[in-house]
TORVO-496317 format. One record per residue (C-alpha): residue number from 1; residue in one letter; x, y, z. Coordinates in Angstrom, 3 decimals, padded with zeros to 6 digits. Example, Ala and Ser with C-alpha at 12.3 -4.5 7.8 and 13.67 -1.06 7.14 Angstrom:
<sites>
[site 1,'A',[012.300,-004.500,007.800]]
[site 2,'S',[013.670,-001.060,007.140]]
</sites>
This chain:
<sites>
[site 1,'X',[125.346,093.554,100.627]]
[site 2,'X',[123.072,093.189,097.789]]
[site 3,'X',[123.375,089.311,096.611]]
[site 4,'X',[123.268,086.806,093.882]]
[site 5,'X',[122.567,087.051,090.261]]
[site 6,'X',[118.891,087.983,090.790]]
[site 7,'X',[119.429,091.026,093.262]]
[site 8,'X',[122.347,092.210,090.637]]
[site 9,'X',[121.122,093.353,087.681]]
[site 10,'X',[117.310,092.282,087.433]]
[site 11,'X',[115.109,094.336,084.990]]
[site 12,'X',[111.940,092.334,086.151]]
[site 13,'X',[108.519,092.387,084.211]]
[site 14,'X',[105.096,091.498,085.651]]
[site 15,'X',[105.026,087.610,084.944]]
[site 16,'X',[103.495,086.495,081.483]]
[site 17,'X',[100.929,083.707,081.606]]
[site 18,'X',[102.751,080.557,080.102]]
[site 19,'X',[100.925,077.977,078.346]]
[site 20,'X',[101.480,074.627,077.011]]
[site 21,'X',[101.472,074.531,073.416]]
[site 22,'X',[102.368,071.560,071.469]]
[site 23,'X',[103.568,072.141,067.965]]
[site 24,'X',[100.654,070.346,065.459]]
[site 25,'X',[102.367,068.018,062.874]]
[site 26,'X',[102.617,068.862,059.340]]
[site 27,'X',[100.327,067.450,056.945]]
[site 28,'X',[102.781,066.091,054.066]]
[site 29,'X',[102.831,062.603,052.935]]
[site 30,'X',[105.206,060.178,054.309]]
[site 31,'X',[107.160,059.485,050.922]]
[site 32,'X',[107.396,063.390,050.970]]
[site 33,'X',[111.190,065.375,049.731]]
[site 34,'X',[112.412,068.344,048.770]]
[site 35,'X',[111.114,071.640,050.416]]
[site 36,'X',[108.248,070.305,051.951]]
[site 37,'X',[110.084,067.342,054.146]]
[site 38,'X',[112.112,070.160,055.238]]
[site 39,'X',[109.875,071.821,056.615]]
[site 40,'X',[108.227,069.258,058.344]]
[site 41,'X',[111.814,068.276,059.672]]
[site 42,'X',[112.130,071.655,061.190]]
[site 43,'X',[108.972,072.529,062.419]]
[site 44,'X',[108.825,069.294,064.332]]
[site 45,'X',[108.569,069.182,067.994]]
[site 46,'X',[111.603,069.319,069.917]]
[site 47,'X',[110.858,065.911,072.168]]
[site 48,'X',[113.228,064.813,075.088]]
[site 49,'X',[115.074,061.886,074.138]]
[site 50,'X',[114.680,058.320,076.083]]
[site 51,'X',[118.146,057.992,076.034]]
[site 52,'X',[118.987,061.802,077.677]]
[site 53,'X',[116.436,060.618,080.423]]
[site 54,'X',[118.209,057.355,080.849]]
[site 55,'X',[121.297,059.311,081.507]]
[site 56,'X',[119.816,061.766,083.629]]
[site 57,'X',[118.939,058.842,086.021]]
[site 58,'X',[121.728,057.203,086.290]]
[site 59,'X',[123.609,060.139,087.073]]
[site 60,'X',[121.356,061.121,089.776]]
[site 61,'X',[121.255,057.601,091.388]]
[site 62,'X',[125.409,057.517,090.958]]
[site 63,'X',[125.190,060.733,093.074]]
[site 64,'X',[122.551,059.838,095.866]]
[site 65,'X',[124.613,056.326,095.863]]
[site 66,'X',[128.632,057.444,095.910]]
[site 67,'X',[129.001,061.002,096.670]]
[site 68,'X',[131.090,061.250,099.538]]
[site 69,'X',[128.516,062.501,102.055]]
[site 70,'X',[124.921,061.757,101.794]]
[site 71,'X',[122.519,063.391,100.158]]
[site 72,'X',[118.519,063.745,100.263]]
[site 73,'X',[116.251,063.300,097.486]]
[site 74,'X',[115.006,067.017,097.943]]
[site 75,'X',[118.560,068.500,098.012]]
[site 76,'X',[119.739,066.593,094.961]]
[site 77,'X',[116.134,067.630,092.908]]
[site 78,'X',[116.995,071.758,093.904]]
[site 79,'X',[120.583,071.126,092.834]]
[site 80,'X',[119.628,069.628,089.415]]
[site 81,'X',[117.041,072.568,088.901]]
[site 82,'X',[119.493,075.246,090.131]]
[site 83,'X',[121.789,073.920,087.632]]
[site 84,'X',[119.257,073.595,084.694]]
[site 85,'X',[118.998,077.324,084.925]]
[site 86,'X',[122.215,078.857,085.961]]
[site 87,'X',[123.744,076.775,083.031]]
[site 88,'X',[121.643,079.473,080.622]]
[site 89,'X',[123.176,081.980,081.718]]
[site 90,'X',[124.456,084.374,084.500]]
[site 91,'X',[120.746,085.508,085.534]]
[site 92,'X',[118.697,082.652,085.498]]
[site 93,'X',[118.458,081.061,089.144]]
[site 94,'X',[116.050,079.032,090.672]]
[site 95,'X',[114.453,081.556,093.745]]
[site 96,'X',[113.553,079.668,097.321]]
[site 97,'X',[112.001,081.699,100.220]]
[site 98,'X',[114.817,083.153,101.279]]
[site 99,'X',[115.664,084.219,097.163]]
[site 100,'X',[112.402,085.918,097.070]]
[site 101,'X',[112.897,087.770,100.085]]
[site 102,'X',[116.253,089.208,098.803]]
[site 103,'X',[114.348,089.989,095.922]]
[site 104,'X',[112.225,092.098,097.323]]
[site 105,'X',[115.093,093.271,099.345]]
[site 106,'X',[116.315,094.583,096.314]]
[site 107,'X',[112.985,096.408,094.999]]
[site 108,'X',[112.330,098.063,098.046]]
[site 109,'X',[115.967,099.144,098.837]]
[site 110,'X',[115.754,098.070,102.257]]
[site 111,'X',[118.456,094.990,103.251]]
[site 112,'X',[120.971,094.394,105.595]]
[site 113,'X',[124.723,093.644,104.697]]
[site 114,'X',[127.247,094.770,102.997]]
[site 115,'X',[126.288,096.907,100.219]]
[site 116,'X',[127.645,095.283,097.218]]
[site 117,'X',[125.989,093.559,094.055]]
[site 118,'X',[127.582,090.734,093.862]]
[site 119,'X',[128.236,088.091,090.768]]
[site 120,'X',[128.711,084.478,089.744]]
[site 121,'X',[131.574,084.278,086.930]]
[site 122,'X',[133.280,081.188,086.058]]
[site 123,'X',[133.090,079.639,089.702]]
[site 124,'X',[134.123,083.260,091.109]]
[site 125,'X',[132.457,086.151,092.781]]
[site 126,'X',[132.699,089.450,091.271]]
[site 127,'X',[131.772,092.713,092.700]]
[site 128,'X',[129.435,094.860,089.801]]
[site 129,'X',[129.310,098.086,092.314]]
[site 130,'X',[129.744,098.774,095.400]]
[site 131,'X',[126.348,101.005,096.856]]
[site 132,'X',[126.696,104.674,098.120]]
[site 133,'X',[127.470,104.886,101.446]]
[site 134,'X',[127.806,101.455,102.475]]
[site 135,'X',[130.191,099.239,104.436]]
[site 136,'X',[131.472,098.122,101.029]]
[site 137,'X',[131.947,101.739,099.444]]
[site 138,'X',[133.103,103.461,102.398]]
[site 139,'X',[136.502,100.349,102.299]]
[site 140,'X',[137.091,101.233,099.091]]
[site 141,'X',[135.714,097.878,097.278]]
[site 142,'X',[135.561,098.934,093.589]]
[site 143,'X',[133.882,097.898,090.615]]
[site 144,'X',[135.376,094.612,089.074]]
[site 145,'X',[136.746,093.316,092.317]]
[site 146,'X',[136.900,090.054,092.889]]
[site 147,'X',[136.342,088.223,096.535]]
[site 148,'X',[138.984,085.479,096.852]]
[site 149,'X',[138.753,084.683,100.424]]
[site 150,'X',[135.596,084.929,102.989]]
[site 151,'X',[136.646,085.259,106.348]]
[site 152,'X',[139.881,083.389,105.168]]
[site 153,'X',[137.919,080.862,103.105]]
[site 154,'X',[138.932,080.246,099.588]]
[site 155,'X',[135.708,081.000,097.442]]
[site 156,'X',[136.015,078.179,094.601]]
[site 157,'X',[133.221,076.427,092.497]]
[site 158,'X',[131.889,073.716,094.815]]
[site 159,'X',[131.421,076.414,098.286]]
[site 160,'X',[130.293,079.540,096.003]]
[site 161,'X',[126.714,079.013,097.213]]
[site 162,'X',[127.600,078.557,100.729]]
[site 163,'X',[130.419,082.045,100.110]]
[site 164,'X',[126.929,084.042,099.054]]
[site 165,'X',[125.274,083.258,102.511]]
[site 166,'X',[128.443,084.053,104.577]]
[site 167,'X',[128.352,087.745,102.838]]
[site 168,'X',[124.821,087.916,104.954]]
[site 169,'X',[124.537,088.369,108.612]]
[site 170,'X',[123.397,090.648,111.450]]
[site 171,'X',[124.096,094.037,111.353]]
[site 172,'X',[127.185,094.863,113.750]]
[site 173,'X',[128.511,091.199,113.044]]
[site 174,'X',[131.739,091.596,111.582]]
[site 175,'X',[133.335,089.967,108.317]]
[site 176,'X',[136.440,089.811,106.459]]
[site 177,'X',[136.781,090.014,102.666]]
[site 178,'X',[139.636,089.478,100.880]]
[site 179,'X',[139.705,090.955,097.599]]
[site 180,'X',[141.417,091.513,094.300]]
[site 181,'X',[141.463,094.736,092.600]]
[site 182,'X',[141.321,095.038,088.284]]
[site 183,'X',[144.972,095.404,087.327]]
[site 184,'X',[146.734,094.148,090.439]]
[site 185,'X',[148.018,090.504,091.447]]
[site 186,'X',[148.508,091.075,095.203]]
[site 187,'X',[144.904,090.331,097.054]]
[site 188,'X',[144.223,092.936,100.213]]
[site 189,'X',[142.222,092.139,103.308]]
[site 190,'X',[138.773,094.750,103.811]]
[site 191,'X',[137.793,094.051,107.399]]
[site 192,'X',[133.919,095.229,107.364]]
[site 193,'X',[130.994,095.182,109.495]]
[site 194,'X',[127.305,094.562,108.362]]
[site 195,'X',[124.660,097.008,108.442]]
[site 196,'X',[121.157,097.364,108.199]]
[site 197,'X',[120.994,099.216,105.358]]
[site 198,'X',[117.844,101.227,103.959]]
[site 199,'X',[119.019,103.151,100.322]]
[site 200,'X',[118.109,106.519,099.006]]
[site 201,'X',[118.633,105.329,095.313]]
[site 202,'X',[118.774,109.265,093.927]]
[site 203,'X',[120.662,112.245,095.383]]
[site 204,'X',[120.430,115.654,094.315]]
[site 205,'X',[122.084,118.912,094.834]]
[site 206,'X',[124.102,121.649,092.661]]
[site 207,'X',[127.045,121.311,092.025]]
[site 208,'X',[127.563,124.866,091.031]]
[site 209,'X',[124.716,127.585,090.927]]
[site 210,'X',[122.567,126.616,087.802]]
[site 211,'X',[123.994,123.251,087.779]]
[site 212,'X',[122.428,120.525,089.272]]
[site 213,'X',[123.921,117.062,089.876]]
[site 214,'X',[121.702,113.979,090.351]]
[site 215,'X',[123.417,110.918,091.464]]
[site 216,'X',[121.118,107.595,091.085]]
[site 217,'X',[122.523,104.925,092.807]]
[site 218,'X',[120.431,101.971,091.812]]
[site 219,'X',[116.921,101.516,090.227]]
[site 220,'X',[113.905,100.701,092.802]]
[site 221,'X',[110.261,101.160,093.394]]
[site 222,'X',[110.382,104.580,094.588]]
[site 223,'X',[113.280,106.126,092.388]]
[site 224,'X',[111.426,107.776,089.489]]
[site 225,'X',[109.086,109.627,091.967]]
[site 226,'X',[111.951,109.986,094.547]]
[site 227,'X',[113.843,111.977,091.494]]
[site 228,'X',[110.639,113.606,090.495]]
[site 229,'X',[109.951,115.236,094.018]]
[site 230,'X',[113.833,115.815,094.781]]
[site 231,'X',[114.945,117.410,091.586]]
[site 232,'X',[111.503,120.069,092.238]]
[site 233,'X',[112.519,120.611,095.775]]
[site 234,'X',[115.734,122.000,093.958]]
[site 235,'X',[114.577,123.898,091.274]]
[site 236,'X',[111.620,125.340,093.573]]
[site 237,'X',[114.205,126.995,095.720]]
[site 238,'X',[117.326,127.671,093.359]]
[site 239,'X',[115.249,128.456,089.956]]
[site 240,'X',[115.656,126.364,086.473]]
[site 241,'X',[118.924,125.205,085.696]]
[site 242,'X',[121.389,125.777,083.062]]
[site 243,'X',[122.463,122.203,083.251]]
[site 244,'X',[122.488,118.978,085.051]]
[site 245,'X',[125.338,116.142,085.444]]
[site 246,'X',[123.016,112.388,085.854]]
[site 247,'X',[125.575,110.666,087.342]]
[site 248,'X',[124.901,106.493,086.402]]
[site 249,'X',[128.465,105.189,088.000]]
[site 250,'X',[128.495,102.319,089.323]]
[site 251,'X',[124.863,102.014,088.976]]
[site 252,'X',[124.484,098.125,089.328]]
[site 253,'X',[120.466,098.269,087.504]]
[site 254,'X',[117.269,097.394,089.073]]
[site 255,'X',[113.397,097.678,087.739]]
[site 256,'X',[112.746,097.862,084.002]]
[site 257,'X',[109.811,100.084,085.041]]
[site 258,'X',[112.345,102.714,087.112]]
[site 259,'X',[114.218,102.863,084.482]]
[site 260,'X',[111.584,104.077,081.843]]
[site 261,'X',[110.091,106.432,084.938]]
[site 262,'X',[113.852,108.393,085.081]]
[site 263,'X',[114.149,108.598,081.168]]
[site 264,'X',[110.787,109.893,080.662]]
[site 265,'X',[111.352,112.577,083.446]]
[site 266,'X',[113.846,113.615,081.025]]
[site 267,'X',[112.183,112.978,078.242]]
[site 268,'X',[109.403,114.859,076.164]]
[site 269,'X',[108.480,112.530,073.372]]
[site 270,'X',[110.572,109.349,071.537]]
[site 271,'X',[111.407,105.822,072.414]]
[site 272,'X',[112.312,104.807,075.686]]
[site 273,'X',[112.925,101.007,075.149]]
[site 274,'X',[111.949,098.017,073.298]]
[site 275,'X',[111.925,094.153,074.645]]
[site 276,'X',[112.066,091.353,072.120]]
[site 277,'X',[111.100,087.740,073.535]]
[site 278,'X',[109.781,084.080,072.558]]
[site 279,'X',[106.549,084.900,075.193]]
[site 280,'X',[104.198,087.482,073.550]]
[site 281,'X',[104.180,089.162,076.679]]
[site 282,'X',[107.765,089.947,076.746]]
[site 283,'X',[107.719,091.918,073.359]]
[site 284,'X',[107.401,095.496,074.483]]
[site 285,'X',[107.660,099.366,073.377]]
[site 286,'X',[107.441,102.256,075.680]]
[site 287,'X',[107.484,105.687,074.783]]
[site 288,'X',[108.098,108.712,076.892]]
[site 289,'X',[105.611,111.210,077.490]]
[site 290,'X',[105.502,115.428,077.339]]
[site 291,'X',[107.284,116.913,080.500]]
[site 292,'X',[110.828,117.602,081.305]]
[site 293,'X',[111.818,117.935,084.703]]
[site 294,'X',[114.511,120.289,083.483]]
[site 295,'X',[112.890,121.927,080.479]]
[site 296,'X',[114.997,120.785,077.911]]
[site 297,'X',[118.657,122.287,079.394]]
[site 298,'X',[121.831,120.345,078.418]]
[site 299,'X',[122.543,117.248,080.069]]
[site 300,'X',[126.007,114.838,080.108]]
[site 301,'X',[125.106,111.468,081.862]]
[site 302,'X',[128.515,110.048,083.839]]
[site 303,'X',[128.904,105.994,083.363]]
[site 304,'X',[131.481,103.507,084.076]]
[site 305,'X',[132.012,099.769,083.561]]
[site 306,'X',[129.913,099.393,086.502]]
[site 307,'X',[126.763,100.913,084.794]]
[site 308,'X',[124.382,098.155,084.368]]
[site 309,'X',[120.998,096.962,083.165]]
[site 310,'X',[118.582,099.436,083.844]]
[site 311,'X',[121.259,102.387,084.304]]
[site 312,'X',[122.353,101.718,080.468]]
[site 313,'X',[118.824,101.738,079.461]]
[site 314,'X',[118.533,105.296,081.091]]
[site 315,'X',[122.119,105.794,079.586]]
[site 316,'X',[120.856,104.419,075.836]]
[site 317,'X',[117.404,106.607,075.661]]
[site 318,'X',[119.085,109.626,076.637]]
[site 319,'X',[122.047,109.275,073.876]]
[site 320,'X',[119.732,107.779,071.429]]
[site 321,'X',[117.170,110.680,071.776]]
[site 322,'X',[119.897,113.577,071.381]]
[site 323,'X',[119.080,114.464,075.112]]
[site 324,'X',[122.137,114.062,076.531]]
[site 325,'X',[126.300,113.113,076.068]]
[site 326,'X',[127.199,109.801,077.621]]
[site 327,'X',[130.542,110.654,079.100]]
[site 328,'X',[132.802,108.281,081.004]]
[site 329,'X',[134.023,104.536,080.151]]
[site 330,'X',[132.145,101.841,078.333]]
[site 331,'X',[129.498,100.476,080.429]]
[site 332,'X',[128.783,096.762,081.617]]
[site 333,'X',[126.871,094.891,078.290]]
[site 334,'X',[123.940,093.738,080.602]]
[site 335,'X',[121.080,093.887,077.381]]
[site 336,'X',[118.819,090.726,078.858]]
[site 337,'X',[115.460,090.802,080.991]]
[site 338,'X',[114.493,088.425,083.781]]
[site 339,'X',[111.234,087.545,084.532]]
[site 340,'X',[110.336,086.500,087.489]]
[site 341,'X',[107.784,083.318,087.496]]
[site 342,'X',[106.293,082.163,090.557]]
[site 343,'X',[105.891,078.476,090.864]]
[site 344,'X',[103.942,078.489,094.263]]
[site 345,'X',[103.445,080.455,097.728]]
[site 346,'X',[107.619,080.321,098.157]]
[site 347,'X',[109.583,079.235,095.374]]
[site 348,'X',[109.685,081.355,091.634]]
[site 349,'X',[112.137,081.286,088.295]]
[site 350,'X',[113.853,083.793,087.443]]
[site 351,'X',[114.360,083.073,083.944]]
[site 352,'X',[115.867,085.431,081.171]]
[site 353,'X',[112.629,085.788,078.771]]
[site 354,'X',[113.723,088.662,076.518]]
[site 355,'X',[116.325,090.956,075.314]]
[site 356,'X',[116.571,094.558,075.188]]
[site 357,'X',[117.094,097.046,072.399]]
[site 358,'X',[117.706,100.828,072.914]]
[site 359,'X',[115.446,103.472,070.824]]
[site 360,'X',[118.180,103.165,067.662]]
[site 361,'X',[117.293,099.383,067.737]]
[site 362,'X',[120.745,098.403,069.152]]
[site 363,'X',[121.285,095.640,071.605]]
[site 364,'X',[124.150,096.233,074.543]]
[site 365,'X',[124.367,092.871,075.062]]
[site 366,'X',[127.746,092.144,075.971]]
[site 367,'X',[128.917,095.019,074.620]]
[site 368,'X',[127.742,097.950,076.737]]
[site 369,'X',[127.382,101.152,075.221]]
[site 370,'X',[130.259,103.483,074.418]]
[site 371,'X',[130.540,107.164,075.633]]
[site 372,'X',[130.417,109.953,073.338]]
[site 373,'X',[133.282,111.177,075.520]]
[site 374,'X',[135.905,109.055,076.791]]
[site 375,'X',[137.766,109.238,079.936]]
[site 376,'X',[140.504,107.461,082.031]]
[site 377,'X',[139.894,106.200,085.416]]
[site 378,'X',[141.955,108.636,086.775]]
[site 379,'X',[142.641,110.861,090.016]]
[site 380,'X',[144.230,114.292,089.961]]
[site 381,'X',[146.402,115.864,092.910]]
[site 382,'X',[147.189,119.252,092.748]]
[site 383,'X',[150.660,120.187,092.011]]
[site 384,'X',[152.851,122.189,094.386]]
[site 385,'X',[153.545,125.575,092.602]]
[site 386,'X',[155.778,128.239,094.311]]
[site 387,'X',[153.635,131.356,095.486]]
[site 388,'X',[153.761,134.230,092.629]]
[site 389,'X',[154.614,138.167,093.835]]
[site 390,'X',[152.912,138.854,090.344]]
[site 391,'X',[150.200,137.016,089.413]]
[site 392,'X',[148.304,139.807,086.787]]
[site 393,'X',[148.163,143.381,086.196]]
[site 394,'X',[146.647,144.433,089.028]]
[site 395,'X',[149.654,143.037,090.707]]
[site 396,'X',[151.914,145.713,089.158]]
[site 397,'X',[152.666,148.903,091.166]]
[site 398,'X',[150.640,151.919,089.932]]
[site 399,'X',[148.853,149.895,087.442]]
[site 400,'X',[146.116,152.070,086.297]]
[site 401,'X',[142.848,150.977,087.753]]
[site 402,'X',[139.819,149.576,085.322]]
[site 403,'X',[137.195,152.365,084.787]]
[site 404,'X',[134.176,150.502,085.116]]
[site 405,'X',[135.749,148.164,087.830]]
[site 406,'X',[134.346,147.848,091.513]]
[site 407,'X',[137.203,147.951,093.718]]
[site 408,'X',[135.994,145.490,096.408]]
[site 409,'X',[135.443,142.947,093.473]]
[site 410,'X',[137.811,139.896,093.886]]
[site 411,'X',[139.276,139.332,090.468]]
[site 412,'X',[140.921,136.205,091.918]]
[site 413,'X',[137.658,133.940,092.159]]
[site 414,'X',[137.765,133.382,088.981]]
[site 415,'X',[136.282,129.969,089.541]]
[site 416,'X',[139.419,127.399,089.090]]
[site 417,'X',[140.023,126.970,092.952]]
[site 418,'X',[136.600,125.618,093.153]]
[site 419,'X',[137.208,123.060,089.521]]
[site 420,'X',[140.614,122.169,091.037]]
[site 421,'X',[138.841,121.388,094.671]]
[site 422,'X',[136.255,118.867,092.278]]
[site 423,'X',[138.992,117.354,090.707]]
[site 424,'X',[141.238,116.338,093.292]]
[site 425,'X',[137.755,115.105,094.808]]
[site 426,'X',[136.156,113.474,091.404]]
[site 427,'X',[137.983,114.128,088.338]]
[site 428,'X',[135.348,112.630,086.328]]
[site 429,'X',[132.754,114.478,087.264]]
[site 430,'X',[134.786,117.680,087.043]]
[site 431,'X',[135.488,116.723,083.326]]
[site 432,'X',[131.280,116.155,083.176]]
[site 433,'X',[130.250,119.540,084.398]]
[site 434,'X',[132.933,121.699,082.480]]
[site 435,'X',[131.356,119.410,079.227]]
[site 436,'X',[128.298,120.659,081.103]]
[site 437,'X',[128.792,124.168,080.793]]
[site 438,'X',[129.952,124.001,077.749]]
[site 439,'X',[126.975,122.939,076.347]]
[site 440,'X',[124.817,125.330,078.318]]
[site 441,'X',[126.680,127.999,076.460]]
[site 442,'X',[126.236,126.450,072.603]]
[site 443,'X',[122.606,126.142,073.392]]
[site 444,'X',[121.467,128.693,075.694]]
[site 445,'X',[119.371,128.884,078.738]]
[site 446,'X',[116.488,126.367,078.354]]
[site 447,'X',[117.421,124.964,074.832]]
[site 448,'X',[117.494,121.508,074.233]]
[site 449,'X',[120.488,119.721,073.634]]
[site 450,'X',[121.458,117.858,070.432]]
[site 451,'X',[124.463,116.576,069.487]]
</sites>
């Protein structure tokens, strides 16, 4: 399982230093108009109002007084904190010692659970992507799921905290989810049990010779070198390749700084990313460096409406560069960083501090970023065709023979079995690699590719 808003989606920067700063008044007259009391009316400090604290008081005595069980001083002070900052937005959360330790969970790709990333909408809990090879992805939980009932609990608004620590456990205890799929009105029951689970965020192998597939499955501390020393291993024993398919599906996001690492393995010179903040420390601009783990050959990067955060970073430097063709569906809109502030030995903020804009100077937020080449979420079976006595020419009776042919050549491999064995397996990424080869052949071996 990989848990709440902070473990979903959290592009996290080393924390900036904050200071108090109090906004000096302006020095106009007090019979002052025009212009210049307007200015001093906006530039004013923005100062809490008696009668907001008043409120606040009341409220929290009317609570600590009438709600219908009791409730401590120390509970009702987390609550109201927990609620100043999820009442931002999606990704702002209040971290105790057990938040922290999911966080780092999260970095270091080593957890047990479930293997889902898992978020807060509207009193719900929504499934972003389910991780490779996981409880979660091997029952078939999907992208945009939504969990209705734990263990035959209804997950409303008032238990949603409590639903998030239910989805934890020991591994080989067993749970029950019952979940909604996008476009259906009829919820299923997914019996699972937990694991300990330790991820490999990057896989890589070819998919054909000279074609080499690299499947990142999430963004942690290790997955820019883990690419680096994986995608070598390949190349060292296959030679270069014509191609590669970066496949970002489902790719829930992660580190900020993973993110940059896989774009500037890909990368020989441009912008990466730019953050835009309040704090000076959150206004940022990196730049990839010379070195191209595949020497410039074509590349078509696979997303979904589970891409997220940092996997539509990756996905936005490589379009925006002209290094690769985003094919797929529209990814998730996550354009916001969190940055994670610690208040003492065991309790942080994870606060939203900045936005993020892609190399064109575009944000994503909420809007994701659109493939170059659109496709349907679709699966392909292959059709039943009656066998053929004559399939070609070399079918006929005393067809003449070719004069430069080899007689113990197969002339029937001509490659489709394999294409229609991909997609009846992944249709998607069948449609990637023959985009793929396509582009290997417009540019050549080793060229870049621009689009």
């Amino acid at each position: 399982m990989r848990f709440p808003s902070h473990s979903l989606l959290a592009l996290l920067l080393a924390a900036p230093v904050l200071q108090a700063q109090t906004a000096p008044a302006d020095n106009v007259p007090a019979d002052s108009s025009g212009p210049a009391k307007a200015a001093s009316t906006a530039s004013a400090p923005d100062r809490i109002d008696v009668d907001d604290v008043r409120m606040f008081s009341r409220v929290y005595e009317i609570v600590r007084q009438a709600y219908v069980e009791k409730v401590d001083n120390k509970t009702l002070m987390k609550t109201a904190i927990s609620g100043m900052l999820t009442g931002l937005d999606p990704h702002s959360e209040y971290l105790d010692k057990d938040g922290l330790a999911e966080l780092s969970e999260d970095t270091t790709g080593q957890y047990s659970g479930l293997g889902i990333e898992v978020l807060q909408v509207d009193g719900t809990l929504r499934i972003i992507a389910p991780i490779d090879d996981t409880p979660a992805a091997r029952a078939g939980i999907k992208p945009g799921d939504i969990i209705v009932k734990i263990d035959g609990k209804v997950v409303d608004s008032e238990n949603i905290d409590d639903m998030f620590k239910r989805l934890r456990g020991e591994p080989g205890s067993k749970i029950v989810l019952t979940v909604l799929h996008e476009k259906t009105d009829k919820p299923i029951d997914v019996p699972l049990v937990r694991e300990k689970i330790s991820v490999a965020s990057v896989k890589v192998r070819e998919l054909e010779p000279g074609y080499a597939y690299v499947r990142i499955s999430q963004f942690q501390e290790d997955t820019a070198p883990d690419l680096e020393k994986k995608l070598g291993e390949l190349i060292k024993k296959n030679g270069a390749q014509k191609g590669a398919v970066l496949d970002l599906r489902s790719n829930p996001g992660g580190l900020l700084t993973a993110a940059v690492g896989v774009s500037d393995d890909f990368l020989d010179s441009g912008t990466i990313v730019t953050t835009r903040g309040r704090l000076q420390d959150s206004n940022l601009n990196f730049t990839a460096h010379p070195g191209d783990l595949i020497g410039g050959a074509p590349m078509v990067v696979l997303v979904d409406n589970g891409t997220a955060s940092a996997a539509e970073i990756v996905s936005g430097a490589l379009k925006d560069n002209h290094r690769a063709l985003i094919v797929g569906r529209r990814t998730f809109g996550k354009g916001v960083v969190q940055t994670v502030l610690p208040l003492d030995a065991e309790h942080a903020v994870k606060i939203t501090t900045a936005r993020y804009y892609t190399p064109s100077g575009t944000s994503i937020q909420a809007e994701g970023i659109k493939p170059d080449i659109a496709l349907a979420d679709l699966s392909v079976n292959k059709a039943d065709t009656p066998a053929t006595l004559i399939g070609s020419e070399a079918d006929l009776h005393n067809h003449l023979a070719n004069e430069n042919g080899d007689a113990s050549k197969d002339i029937d491999n001509d490659g489709s079995a394999e294409n229609a064995k991909l997609a009846t397996e992944d249709y998607a990424l069948s449609q990637a690699l023959n985009v793929l080869k396509g582009l290997a052949l417009h540019n050549g071996p080793g060229a870049a590719t621009k689009h």
